[in-house]
C-alpha positions in Angstrom: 0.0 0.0 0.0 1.5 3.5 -1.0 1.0 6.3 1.7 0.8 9.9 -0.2 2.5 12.4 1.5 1.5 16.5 1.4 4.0 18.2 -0.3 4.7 20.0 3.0 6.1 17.0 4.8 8.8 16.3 1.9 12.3 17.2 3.3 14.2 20.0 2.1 12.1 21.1 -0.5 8.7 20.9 1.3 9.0 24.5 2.8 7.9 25.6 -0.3 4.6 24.0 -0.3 4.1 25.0 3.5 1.5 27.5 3.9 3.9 28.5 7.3 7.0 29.7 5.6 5.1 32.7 4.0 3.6 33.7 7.1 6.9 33.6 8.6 8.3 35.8 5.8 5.2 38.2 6.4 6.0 38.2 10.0 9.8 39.2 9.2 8.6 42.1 6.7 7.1 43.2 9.4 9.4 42.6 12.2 12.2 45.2 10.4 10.7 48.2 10.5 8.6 47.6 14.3 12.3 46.7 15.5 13.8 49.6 14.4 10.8 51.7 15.5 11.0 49.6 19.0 14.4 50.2 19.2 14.4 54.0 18.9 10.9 55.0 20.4 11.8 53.2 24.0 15.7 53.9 23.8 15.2 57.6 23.6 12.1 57.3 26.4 14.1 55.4 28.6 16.9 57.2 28.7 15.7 60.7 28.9 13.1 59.6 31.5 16.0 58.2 33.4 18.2 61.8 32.6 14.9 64.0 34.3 14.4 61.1 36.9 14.6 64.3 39.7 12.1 66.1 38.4 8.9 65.3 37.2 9.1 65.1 34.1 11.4 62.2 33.9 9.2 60.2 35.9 6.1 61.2 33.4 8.2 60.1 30.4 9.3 56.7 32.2 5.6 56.1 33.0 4.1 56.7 29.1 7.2 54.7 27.6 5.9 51.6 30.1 2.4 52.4 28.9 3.8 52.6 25.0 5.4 49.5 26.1 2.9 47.3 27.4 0.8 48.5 23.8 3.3 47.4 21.7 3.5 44.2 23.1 0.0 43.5 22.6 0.3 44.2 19.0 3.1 41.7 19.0 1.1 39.1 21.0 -1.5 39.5 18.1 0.9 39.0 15.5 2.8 36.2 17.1 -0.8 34.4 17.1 -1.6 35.2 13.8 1.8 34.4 11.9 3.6 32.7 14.3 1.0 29.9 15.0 0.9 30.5 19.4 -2.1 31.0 21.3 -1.0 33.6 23.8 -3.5 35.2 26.5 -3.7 38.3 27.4 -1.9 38.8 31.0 -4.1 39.4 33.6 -1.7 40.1 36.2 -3.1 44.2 36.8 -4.0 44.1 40.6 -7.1 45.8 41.3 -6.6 49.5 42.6 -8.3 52.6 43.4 -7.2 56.2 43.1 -4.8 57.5 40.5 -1.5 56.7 42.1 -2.2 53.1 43.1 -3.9 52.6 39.3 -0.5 54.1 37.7 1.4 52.0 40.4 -0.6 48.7 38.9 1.5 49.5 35.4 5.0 49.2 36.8 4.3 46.7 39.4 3.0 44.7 36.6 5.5 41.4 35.4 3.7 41.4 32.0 5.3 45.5 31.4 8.6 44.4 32.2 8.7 41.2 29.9 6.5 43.1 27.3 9.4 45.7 27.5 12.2 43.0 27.0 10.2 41.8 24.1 10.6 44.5 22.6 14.0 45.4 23.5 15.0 41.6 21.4 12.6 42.5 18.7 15.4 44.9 17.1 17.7 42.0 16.9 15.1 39.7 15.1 15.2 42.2 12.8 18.7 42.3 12.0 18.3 38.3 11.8 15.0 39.0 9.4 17.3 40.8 7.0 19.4 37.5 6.0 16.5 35.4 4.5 15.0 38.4 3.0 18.1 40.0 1.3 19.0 36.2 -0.1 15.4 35.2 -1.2 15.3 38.6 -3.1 18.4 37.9 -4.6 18.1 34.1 -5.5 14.3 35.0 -7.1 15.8 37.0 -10.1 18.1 33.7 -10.5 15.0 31.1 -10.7 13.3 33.1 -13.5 16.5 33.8 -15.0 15.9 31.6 -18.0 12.9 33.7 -18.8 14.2 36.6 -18.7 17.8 36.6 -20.1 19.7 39.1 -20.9 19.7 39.8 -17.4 22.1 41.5 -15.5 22.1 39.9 -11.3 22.8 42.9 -9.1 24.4 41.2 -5.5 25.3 44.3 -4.0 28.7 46.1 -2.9 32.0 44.7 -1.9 34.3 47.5 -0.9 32.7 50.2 -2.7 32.3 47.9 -6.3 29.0 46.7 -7.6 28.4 42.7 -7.5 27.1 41.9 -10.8 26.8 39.1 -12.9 25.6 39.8 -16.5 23.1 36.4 -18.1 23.2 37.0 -21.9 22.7 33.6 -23.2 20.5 30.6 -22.5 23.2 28.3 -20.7 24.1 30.8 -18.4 20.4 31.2 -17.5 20.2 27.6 -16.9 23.4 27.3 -14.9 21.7 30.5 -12.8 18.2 28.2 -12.4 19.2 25.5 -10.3 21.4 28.2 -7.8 18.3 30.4 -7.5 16.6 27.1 -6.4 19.2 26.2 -3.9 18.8 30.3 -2.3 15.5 30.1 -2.5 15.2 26.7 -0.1 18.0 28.3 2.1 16.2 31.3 2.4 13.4 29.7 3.1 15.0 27.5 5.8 16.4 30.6 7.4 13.2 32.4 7.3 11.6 29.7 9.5 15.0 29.8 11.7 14.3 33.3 12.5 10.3 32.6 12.9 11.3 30.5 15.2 13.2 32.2 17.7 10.8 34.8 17.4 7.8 32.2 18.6 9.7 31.0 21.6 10.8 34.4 22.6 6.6 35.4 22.3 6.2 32.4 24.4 8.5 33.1 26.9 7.8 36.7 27.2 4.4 37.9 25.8 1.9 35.1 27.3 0.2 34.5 30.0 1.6 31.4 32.4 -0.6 28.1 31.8 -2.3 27.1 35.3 -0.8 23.7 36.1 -2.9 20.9 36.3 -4.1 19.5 39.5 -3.0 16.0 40.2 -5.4 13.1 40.0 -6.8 12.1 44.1 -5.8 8.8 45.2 -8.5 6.7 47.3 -7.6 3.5 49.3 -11.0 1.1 50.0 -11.9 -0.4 53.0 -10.5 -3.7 52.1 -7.2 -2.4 51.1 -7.0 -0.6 54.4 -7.6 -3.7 56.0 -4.9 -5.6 54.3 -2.2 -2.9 54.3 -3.2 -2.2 58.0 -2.1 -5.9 58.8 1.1 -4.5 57.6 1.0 -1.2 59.8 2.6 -3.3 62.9 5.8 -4.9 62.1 5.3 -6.8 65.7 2.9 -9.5 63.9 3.4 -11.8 60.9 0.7 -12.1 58.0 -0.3 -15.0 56.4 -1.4 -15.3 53.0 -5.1 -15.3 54.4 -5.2 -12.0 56.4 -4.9 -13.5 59.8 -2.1 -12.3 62.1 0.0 -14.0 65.0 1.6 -12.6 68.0 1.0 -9.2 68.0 -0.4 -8.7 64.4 -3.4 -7.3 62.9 -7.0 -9.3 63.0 -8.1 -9.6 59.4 -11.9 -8.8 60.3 -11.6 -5.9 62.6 -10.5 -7.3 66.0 -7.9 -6.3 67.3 -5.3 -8.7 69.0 -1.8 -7.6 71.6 -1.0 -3.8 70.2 -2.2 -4.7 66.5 -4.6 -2.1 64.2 -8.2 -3.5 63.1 -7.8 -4.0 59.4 -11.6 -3.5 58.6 -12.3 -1.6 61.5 -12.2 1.8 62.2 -11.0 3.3 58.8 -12.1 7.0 58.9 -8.9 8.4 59.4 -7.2 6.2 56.9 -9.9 7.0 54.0 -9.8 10.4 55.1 -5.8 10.3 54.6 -6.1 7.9 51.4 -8.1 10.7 49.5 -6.3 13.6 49.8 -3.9 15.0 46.8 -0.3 13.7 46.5 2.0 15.3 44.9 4.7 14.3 41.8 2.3 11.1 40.8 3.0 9.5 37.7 0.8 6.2 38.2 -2.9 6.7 39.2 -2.8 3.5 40.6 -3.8 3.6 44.5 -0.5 4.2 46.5 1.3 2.4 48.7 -0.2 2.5 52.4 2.5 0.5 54.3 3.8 3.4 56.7 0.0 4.8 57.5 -0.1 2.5 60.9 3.2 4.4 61.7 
C-alpha cells in the first residue's frame, strides 16, 4: 500500500509548499521596520526619563514609555498568534486599585510591562536576523526566472565600494543560474523559519500568560485495602497469605489482638488520609499504604 504524503512534509524542499514559511516571511517584513521603531521609540524614552528622573518630568516620560510599552507588546502578542502559529492570553496580572496613584502603580508593578518591554528590546535583533533570509530570497528569485528573462544583468550588491554583478546573456548561463536560485531560495526559506522560530519561543516566553498547572489526579484507598495494608502497619505480627495475624499482628476482620490495628475496622482516618492530593504522581494506581499505621 503506497501512503501519499502533502508536499509539505517532503524534506528539504517541502518549505515551499508549507503555507507556514510565508507567514513567517510576512511576519519578518514586518518585524524590520517595528524593530527599528522599537528600538528607537523606548531607547530615547528610557533614557531621557532616566536623565529628568529628579524632576517630574522624567518620571512622566518613564511612565508613558511603560504604557507605550505594554501596547506594543499587545500588538506583538496579536501578531505572534496570527503568523507565528501560538495561542498567547492576554496577561491578567493588573492588581485591582483605586485612586490614580495606586492605578499608575498597577503598570510598573506589573510582570507582563517588564517582559513586554524585553520583548521588545529583542525585537530589534530579530530584525537584523529577518534581513538574512529576506536580502537572499530577493536575490536568489531573479536567479529562478533567470531563464525567462535573459539578458539579465544579477545585481548582488557592494564589496568594498564595487558593484556585484553578474551579466546572463545567453541561454546556458540562465540555466546554470536556475538550479542556484533554487538552492537560495530553499536556504532562504529554511532561514526564514530559523528566524520565525526564535521569534515564537521568545513570544512564548515573554508575551503570554503562564498556563495554570494541572491539578494532580486524588488517590482513594477502600476499605479492604485498608484492612490488608493495615495488617502490615505493625511490624510486631506476621501475615499470612489469608489475612490472619499472629503474636501481635493485625485481625483480618476488625479485632484487634496484643498492640495490632483493626484491618476493617475503624477506617475514617485512613480514607480520610487515602483521599487527599499527592504530589509528583505519575501512576494513578492507588499508592502504597505501608507506613500509614506508623
Amino acid at each position: 500500500m503506497v501512503s501519499l504524503r502533502h508536499p509539505s512534509e517532503l524534506p528539504v524542499v517541502g518549505v515551499v509548499a508549507d503555507g507556514r514559511t510565508y507567514r513567517h516571511l510576512l511576519y519578518l517584513l514586518l518585524a524590520v521596520p517595528l524593530g527599528f521603531v522599537y528600538s528607537a521609540v523606548f531607547t530615547f524614552g528610557v533614557a531621557f526619563g532616566l536623565a529628568l528622573s529628579v524632576a517630574l518630568v522624567g518620571l512622566v516620560v518613564l511612565f508613558a514609555t511603560l504604557i507605550g510599552a505594554r501596547l506594543a507588546a499587545g500588538l506583538e502578542r496579536r501578531l505572534a498568534n496570527a503568523l507565528l502559529g501560538t495561542h498567547l492570553l492576554r496577561p491578567d496580572d493588573l492588581a485591582a486599585a483605586d485612586g490614580a496613584l495606586a492605578g499608575a502603580r498597577k503598570y510598573v508593578d506589573a510582570p507582563s510591562t517588564w517582559r513586554g518591554l524585553g520583548f521588545l528590546s529583542l525585537k530589534f535583533w530579530v530584525s537584523l536576523l529577518a534581513f538574512v533570509p529576506l536580502v537572499l530570497l530577493a536575490s536568489a528569485l531573479p536567479l529562478v526566472a533567470a531563464p525567462l528573462r535573459y539578458p539579465y544583468t544579477a545585481d548582488f550588491g557592494e564589496v568594498n565600494g564595487e558593484p556585484v554583478t553578474w551579466a546572463i546573456d545567453t541561454l546556458p548561463e540562465a540555466l546554470v543560474a536556475l538550479p542556484l536560485g533554487v538552492a537560495g531560495v530553499l536556504l532562504a526559506l529554511h532561514l526564514a523559519n530559523l528566524a520565525a522560530y526564535v521569534a515564537r519561543r521568545m513570544a512564548l516566553a515573554l508575551l503570554g500568560r503562564p498556563e495554570p498547572s494541572e491539578p494532580l489526579p486524588a488517590v482513594s484507598v477502600s476499605g479492604d485495602e485498608g484492612g490488608s495494608d493495615g495488617g502490615n502497619g505493625d511490624g510486631d505480627g506476621d501475615t499470612d497469605d489469608d489475612g490472619d495475624t499472629g503474636g501481635h499482628g493485625t485481625a483480618g476482620n476488625g479485632d484487634t489482638g496484643g498492640h495490632g490495628t483493626a484491618g476493617n475496622g475503624d477506617t475514617g482516618d485512613d480514607e480520610a488520609d487515602a483521599s487527599g492530593d499527592f504530589d509528583f504522581v505519575d501512576d494513578p494506581a492507588p499508592a502504597d499504604r505501608d507506613g500509614d499505621a506508623r
